[in-house]
C-alpha positions as a Markdown table, in Angstrom:
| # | Residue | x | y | z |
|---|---|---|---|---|
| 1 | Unk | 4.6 | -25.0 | -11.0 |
| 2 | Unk | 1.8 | -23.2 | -13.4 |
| 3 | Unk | 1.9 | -19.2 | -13.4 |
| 4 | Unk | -0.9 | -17.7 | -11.9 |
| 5 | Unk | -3.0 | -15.6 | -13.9 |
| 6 | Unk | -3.5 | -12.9 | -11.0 |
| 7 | Unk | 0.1 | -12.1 | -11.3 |
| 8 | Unk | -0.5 | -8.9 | -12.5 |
| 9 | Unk | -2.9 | -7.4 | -10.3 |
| 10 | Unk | -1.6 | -3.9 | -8.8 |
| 11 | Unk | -2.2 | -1.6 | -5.9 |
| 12 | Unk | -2.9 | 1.8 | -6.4 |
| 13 | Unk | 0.1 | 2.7 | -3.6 |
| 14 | Unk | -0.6 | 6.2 | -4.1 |
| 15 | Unk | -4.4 | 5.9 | -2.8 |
| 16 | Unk | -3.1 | 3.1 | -0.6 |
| 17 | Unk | -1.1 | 6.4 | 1.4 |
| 18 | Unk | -3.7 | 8.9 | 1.1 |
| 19 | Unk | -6.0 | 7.0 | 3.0 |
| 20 | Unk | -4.0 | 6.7 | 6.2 |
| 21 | Unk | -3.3 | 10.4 | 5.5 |
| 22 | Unk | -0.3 | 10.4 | 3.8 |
| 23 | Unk | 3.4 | 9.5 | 3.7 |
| 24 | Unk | 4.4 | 10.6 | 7.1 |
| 25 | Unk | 1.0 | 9.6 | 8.9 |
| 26 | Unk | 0.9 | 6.2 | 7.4 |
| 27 | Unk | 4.7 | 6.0 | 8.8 |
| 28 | Unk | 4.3 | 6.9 | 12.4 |
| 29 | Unk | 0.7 | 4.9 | 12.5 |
| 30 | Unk | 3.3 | 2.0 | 11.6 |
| 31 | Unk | 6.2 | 3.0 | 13.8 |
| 32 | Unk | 3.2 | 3.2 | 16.5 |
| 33 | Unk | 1.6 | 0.0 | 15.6 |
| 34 | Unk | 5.4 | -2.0 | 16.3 |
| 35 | Unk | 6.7 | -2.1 | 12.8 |
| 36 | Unk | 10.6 | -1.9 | 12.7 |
| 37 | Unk | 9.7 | 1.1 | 9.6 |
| 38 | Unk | 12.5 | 3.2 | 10.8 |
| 39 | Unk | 11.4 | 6.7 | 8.6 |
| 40 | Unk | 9.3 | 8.3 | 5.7 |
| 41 | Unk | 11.7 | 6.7 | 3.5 |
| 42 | Unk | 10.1 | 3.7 | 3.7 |
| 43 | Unk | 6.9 | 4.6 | 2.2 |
| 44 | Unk | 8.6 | 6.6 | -0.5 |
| 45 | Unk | 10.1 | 3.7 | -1.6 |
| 46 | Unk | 6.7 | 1.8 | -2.0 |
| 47 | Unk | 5.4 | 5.1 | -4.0 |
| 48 | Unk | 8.8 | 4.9 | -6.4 |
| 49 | Unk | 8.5 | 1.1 | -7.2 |
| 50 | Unk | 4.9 | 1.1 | -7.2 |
| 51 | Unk | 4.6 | -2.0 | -4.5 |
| 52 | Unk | 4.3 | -2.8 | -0.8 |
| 53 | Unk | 5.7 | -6.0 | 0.3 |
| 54 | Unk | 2.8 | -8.0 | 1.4 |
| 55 | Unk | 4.5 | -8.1 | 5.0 |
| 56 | Unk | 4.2 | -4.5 | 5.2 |
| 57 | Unk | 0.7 | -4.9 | 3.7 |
| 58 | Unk | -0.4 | -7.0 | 6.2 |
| 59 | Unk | 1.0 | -4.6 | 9.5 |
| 60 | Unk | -0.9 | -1.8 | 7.2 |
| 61 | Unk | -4.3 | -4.1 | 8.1 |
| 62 | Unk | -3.4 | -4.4 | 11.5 |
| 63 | Unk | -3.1 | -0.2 | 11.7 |
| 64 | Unk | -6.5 | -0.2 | 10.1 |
| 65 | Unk | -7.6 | -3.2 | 12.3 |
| 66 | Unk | -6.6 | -0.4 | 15.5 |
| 67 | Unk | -8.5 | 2.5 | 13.9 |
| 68 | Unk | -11.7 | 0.6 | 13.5 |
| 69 | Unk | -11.0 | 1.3 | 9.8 |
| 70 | Unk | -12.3 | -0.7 | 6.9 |
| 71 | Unk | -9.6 | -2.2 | 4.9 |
| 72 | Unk | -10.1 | -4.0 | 1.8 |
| 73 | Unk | -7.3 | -4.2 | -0.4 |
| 74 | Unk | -9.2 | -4.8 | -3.4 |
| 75 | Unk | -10.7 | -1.0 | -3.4 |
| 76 | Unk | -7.1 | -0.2 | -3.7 |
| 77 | Unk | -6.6 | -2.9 | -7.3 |
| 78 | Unk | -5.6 | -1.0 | -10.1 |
| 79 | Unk | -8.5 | -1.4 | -12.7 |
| 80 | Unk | -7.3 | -4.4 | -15.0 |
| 81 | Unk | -6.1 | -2.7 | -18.5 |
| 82 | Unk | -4.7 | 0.3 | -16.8 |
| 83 | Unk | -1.3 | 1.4 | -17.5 |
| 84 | Unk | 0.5 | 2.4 | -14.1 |
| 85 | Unk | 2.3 | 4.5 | -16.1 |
| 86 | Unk | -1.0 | 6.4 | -16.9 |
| 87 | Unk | -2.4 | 6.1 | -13.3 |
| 88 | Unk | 0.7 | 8.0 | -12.1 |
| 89 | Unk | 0.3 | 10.6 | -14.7 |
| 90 | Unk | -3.4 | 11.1 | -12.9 |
């Protein structure tokens, strides 16, 4: 199987949260929306690592999908050349 170049492509998680309005908004939206996200915790964890499973990615559509909210997750791709490191030093 050949790598794929787009391997590296990020997320800006931090942004990501802010625009549902936060750790403990995005968390209830989810819990409200039928995802088995149990607390907060959760979402801290995708802040620490950096990454959201693509399973919780997609119930995050579905939230925004409810709200009548634009979603796009390439707004939230982390600029190609850009250190996270540096991002989260923003």
């Amino acid at each position: 199987m050949s790598e794929r170049k787009d391997r590296n492509l990020q997320i800006d998680v931090r942004r990501l949260v802010a625009y549902f309005g936060g750790r403990q908004p995005l968390a209830t939206k989810l819990q409200r929306a039928g995802s088995d996200i149990r607390n907060v915790r959760v979402v801290d964890g995708w802040l620490l690592r950096g990454r959201i499973p693509a399973t919780r990615l997609m119930e995050i559509a579905r939230v925004a999908y409810a709200e009548n909210r634009r979603f796009d997750i390439l707004e939230f791709q982390v600029p190609k050349g850009t250190d996270r490191q540096e991002q989260d030093h923003e």
